[in-house]
C-alpha positions in Angstrom: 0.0 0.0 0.0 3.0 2.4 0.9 4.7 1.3 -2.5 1.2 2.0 -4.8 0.8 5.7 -3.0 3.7 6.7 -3.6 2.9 6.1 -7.7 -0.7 8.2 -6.8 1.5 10.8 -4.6 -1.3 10.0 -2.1 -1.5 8.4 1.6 -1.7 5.0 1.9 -4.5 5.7 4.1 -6.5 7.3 1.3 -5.3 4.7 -1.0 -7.1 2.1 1.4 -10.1 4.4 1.3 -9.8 4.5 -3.1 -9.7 0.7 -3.1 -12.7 0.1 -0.2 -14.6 2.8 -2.5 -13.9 0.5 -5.4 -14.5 -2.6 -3.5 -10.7 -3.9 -4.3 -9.2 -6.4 -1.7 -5.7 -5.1 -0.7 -3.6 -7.1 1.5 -4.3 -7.2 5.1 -1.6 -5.5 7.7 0.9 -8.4 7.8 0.8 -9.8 4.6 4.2 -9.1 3.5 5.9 -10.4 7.0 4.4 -13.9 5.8 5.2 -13.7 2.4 9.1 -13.1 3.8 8.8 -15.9 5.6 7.8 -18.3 3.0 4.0 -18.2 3.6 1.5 -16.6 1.5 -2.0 -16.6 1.9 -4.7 -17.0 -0.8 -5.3 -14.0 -2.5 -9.0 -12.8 -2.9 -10.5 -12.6 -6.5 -11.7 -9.3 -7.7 -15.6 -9.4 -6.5 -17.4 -9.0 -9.5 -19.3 -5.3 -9.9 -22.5 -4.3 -8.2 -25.0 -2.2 -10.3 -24.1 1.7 -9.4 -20.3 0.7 -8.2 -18.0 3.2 -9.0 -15.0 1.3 -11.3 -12.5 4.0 -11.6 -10.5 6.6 -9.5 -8.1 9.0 -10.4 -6.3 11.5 -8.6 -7.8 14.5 -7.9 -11.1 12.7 -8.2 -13.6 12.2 -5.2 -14.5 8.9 -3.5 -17.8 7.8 -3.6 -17.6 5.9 -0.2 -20.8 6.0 1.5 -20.9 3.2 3.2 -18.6 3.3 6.3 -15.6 0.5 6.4 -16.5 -2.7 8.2 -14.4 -2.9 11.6 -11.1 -4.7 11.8 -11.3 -8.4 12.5 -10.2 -8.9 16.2 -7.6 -11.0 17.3 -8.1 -14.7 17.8 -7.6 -14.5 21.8 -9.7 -11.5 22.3 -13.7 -12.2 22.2 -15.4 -11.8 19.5 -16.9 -7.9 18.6 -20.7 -9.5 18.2 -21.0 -11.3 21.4 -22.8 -10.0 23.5 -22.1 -9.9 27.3 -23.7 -12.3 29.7 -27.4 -11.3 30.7 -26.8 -8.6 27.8 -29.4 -9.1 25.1 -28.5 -8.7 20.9 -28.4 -5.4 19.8 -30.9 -5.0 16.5 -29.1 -5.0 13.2 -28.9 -1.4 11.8 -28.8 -0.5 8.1 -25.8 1.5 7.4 -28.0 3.9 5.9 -29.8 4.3 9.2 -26.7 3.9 12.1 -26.1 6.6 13.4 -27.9 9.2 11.4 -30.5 10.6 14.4 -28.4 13.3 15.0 -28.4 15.1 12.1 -32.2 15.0 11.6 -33.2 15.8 15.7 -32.2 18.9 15.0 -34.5 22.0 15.9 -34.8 23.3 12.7 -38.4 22.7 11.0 -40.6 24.2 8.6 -43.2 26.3 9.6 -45.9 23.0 9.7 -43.4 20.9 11.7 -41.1 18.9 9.1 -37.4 18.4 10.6 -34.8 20.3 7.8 -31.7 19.1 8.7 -28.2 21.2 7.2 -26.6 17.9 6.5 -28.0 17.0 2.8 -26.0 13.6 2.8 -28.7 11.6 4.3 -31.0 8.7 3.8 -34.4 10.3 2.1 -36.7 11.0 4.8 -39.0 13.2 5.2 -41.3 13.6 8.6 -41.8 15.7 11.5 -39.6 15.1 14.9 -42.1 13.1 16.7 -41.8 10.2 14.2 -38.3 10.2 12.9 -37.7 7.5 15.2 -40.1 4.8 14.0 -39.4 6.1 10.4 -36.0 5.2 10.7 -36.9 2.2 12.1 -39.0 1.5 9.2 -36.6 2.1 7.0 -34.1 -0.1 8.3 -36.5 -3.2 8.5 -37.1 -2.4 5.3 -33.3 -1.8 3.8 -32.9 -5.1 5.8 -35.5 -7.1 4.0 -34.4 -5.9 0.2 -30.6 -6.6 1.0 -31.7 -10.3 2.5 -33.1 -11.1 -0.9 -29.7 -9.3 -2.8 -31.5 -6.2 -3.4 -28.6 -3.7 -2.4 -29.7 -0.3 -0.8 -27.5 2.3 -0.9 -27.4 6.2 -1.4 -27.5 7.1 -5.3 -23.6 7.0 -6.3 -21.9 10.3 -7.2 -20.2 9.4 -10.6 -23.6 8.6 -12.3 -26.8 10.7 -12.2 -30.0 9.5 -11.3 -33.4 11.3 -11.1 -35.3 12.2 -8.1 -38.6 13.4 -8.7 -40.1 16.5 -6.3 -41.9 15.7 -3.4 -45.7 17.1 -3.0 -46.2 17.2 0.3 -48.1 20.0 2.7 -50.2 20.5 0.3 -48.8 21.6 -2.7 -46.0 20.5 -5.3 -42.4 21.5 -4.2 -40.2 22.5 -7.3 -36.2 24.0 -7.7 -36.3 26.8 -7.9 -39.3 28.4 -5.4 -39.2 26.7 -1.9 -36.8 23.8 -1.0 -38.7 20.5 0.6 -38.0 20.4 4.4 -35.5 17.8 3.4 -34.3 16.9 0.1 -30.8 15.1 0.2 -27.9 15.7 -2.6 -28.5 12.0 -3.7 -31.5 9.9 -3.9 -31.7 6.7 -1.6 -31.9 3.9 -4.5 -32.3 -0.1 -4.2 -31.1 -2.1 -6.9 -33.2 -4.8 -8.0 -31.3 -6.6 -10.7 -29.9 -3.9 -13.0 -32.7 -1.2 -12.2 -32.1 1.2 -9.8 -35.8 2.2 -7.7 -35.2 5.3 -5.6 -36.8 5.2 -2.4 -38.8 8.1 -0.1 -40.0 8.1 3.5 -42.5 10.6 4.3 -45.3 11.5 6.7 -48.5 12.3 4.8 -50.0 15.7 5.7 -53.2 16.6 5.3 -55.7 20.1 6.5 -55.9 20.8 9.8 -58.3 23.2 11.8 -55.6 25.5 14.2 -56.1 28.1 16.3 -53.5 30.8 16.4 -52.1 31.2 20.2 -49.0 32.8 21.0 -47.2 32.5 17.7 -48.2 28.7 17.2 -51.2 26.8 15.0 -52.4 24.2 17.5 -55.0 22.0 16.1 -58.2 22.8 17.2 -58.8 19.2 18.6 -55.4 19.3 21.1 -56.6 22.3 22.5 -55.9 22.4 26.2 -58.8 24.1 28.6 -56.3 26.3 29.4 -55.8 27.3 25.4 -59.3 27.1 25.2 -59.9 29.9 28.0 -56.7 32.1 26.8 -58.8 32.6 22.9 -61.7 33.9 24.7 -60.0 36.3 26.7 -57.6 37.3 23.8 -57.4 38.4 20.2 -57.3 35.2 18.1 -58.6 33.0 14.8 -59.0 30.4 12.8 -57.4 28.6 10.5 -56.5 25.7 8.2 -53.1 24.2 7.4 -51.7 20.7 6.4 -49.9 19.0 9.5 -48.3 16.2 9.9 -50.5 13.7 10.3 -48.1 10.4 11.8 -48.9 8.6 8.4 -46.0 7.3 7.2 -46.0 6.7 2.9 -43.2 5.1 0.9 -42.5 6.3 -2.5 -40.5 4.0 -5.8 -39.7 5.9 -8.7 -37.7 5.0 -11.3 -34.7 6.5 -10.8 -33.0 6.8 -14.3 -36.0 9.3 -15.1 -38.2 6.5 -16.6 -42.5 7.1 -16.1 -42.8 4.6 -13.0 -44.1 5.7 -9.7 -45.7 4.0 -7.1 -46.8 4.5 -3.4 -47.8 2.8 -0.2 -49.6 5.5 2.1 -50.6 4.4 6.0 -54.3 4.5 6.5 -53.7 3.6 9.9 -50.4 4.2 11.8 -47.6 0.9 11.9 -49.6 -0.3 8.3 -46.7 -0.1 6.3 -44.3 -2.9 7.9 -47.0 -5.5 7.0 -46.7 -4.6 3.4 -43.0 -4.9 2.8 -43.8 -8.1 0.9 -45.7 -6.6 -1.4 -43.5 -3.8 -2.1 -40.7 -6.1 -3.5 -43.2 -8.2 -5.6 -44.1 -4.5 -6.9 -40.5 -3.7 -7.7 -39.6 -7.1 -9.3 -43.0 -7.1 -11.6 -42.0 -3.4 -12.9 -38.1 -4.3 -13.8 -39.1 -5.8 -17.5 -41.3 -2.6 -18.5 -38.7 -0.2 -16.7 -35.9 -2.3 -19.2 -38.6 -1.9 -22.2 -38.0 1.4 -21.4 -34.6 2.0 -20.9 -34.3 -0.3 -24.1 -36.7 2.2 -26.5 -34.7 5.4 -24.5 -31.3 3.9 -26.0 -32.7 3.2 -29.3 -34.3 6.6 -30.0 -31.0 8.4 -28.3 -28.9 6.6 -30.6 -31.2 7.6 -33.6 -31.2 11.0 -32.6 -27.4 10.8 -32.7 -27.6 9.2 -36.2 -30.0 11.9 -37.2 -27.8 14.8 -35.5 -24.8 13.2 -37.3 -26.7 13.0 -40.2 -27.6 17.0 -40.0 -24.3 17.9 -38.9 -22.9 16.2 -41.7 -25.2 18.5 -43.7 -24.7 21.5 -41.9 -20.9 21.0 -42.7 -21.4 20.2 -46.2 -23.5 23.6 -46.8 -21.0 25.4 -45.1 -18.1 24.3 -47.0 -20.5 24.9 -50.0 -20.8 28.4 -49.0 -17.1 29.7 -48.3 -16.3 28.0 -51.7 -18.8 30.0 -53.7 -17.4 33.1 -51.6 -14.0 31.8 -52.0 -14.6 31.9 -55.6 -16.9 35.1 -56.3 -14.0 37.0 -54.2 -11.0 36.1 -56.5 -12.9 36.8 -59.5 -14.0 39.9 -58.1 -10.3 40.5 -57.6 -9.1 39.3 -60.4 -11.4 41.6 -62.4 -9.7 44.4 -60.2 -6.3 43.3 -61.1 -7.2 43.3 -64.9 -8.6 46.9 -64.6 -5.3 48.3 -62.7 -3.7 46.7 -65.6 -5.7 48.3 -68.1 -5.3 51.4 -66.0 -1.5 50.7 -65.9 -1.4 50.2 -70.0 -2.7 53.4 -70.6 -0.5 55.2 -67.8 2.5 53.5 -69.7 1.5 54.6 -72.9 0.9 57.8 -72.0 4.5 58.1 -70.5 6.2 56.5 -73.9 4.5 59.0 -75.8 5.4 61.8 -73.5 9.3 60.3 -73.5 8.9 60.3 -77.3 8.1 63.9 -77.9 10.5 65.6 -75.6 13.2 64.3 -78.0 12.8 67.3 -79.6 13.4 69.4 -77.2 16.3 72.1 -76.4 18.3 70.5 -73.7 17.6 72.1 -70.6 13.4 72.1 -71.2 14.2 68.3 -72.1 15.8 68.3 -68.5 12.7 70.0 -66.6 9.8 67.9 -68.4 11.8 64.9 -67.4 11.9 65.8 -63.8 8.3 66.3 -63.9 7.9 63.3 -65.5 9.6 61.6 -62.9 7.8 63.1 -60.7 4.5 62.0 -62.4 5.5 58.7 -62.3 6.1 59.1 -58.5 2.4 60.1 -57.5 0.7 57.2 -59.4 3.4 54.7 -58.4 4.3 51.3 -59.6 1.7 50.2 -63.3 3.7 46.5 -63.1 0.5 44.6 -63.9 2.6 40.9 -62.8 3.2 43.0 -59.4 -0.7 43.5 -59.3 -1.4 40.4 -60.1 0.7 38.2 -57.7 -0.7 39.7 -54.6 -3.7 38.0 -55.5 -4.9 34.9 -54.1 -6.6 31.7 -55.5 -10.2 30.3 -54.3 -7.6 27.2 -52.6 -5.8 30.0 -50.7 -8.8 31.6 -50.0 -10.3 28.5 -48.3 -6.7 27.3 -46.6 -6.5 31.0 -45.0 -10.0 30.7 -43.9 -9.6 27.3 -42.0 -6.2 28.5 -40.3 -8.1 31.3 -38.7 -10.7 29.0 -37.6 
């Protein structure tokens, strides 16, 4: 591990941390020592890849480790990490989704109709007021537990792929992007993957409209009213109004989480229902995998058409385009060469017209010969050079034309 850092210019702590991210076996503190001394132990085949696994890492890149390491093995003379005590009963098994997580949702930070908001926004997707994040993560774990005993693994949504979380509607209306955050909407959708589909999962507490009575900054609902409230809104300034509450419903949302139209949901009619319908949420999510792969199949083949046809139009588009500067290529050097032949029309005249000039002052006395030639000279000077080859090679072709044009591009 030391050796392969170095090659990364990394820690070989973080390099443990790349390959537990990666789900590599490395060689376990020791390893080397044996090999020395003529032993070596078997080494572990590559496990083959998961649905949603991250397969590469490169420096600079982040880990997508969301799962926490599993502890290291104890030595063979201490006692075993999972026994328990005596007279010290079996702790429950905990998702690792669900260990440890309370803190960062009991929190006293809630929307205005009771739902926790906690700051942390890598969590498990939950949604409820404080009063039942308790039993929802305990729901949530019994169920995590149940899909992972039949291979289904549960996880949060990994970071090097995207997958779709729809909005949540809850107290009463439809929360978007871009208006009002939910009271808790993670970074990453909580997905299970059954097979090769990936379901994201939410746990929420319905809410539905309540009759509350304004006291003292607070909506109580009319029916918890204490005969203390009760007296205090007849003695003071008060009213009357509705709002959705929580309502200690729990519901559990599946969406397809590669964006494909599935949805389904299992709402509480009575509180503790939705433990005895576990069952029939798998069968649900097992019966939708073939239409949620029709899907993803059609998806693939009209993407790839679309590529063909954007190719195909692009192709076009280039075509036309070299079409067009070669007509401009062209209408520009005739225009120039049509320019060049007039300068040298121009320039034939302005010669002649010097010759015959040159011719006529032969006859004349010596020192006027000497003054029209100066002016002559001169003459020549203002109009400058009439070499029609000079013109004519500071033209360029259509071929140049084009070569220029693609060099600037």
């Amino acid at each position: 591990m030391l050796a392969v850092a170095k090659d990364y210019e990394v820690s070989a702590n973080y390099l443990a941390r790349v390959c537990a991210s990666l789900n590599v076996p490395w060689p376990p503190r020791g390893y080397w020592a044996k090999v020395a001394a003529g032993h070596k132990p078997p080494q572990p085949a590559l496990p083959p890849a998961r649905p949603g696994d991250q397969l590469e890492w490169e420096k600079g890149a982040g880990l997508d480790l969301v799962r926490p390491r599993p502890p290291r093995r104890p030595r063979e003379t201490a006692q075993p990490a999972d026994t328990p005590e005596p007279n010290q009963p079996l702790l429950p098994e905990r998702h690792a989704l669900v260990r440890g997580v309370r803190e960062f949702f009991d929190i006293d930070r809630t929307t205005k109709n009771g739902y926790l908001r906690p700051r942390k926004r890598r969590l498990v997707d939950i949604v409820v007021s404080k009063p039942m994040l308790q039993t929802a993560l305990d729901v949530a774990n019994d169920l995590f537990l149940m899909l992972e005993r039949h291979d289904h693994r549960v996880d949060l949504a990994p970071r090097h792929q995207y997958y779709h979380r729809p909005v949540l509607e809850l107290e009463g209306r439809k929360y978007d992007h871009y208006s009002a955050s939910e009271p808790c909407r993670p970074d990453r959708p909580t997905v299970v993957f059954v097979g090769s589909i990936a379901f994201g999962l939410t746990l929420y507490e319905t809410s539905a409209p309540v009759e509350v009575q304004y006291i003292k900054g607070e909506y109580i609902p009319v029916a918890q009213l204490t005969p203390g409230q009760f007296q205090w809104t007849r003695r003071n300034y008060t009213f009357t109004t509705t709002r959705h509450l929580p309502t200690g419903r729990l519901a559990l949302r599946a969406y397809s989480a590669s964006g494909m139209k599935w949805r389904e949901e299992w709402v509480e009619r009575k509180p503790g229902e939705l433990p005895h319908r576990f069952r029939t949420i798998r069968r649900t999510l097992l019966e939708a995998v073939p239409g949620i792969e029709k899907q993803l199949e059609q998806a693939r083949l009209e993407a790839e058409e679309h590529e063909r046809q954007w190719q195909i139009a692009d192709a076009k588009r280039r075509r036309e385009e070299q079409e067009r500067r070669e007509r401009e290529a062209d209408k520009e050097s005739r225009e120039q060469l049509l320019t060049i032949v007039d300068r040298w029309a121009l320039a034939r005249r302005i010669e002649d017209f010097f010759q015959d000039l040159e011719r006529r002052t032969a006859g004349l006395e010596e020192a006027e010969r000497v003054a029209f030639s100066t002016r002559l000279q001169e003459a020549r000077g203002m109009l400058g050079t009439v070499d029609a080859a000079r013109h004519f090679s500071a033209g360029r072709s259509p071929a140049e034309r084009l070569g220029q044009s693609e060099v600037e591009e």
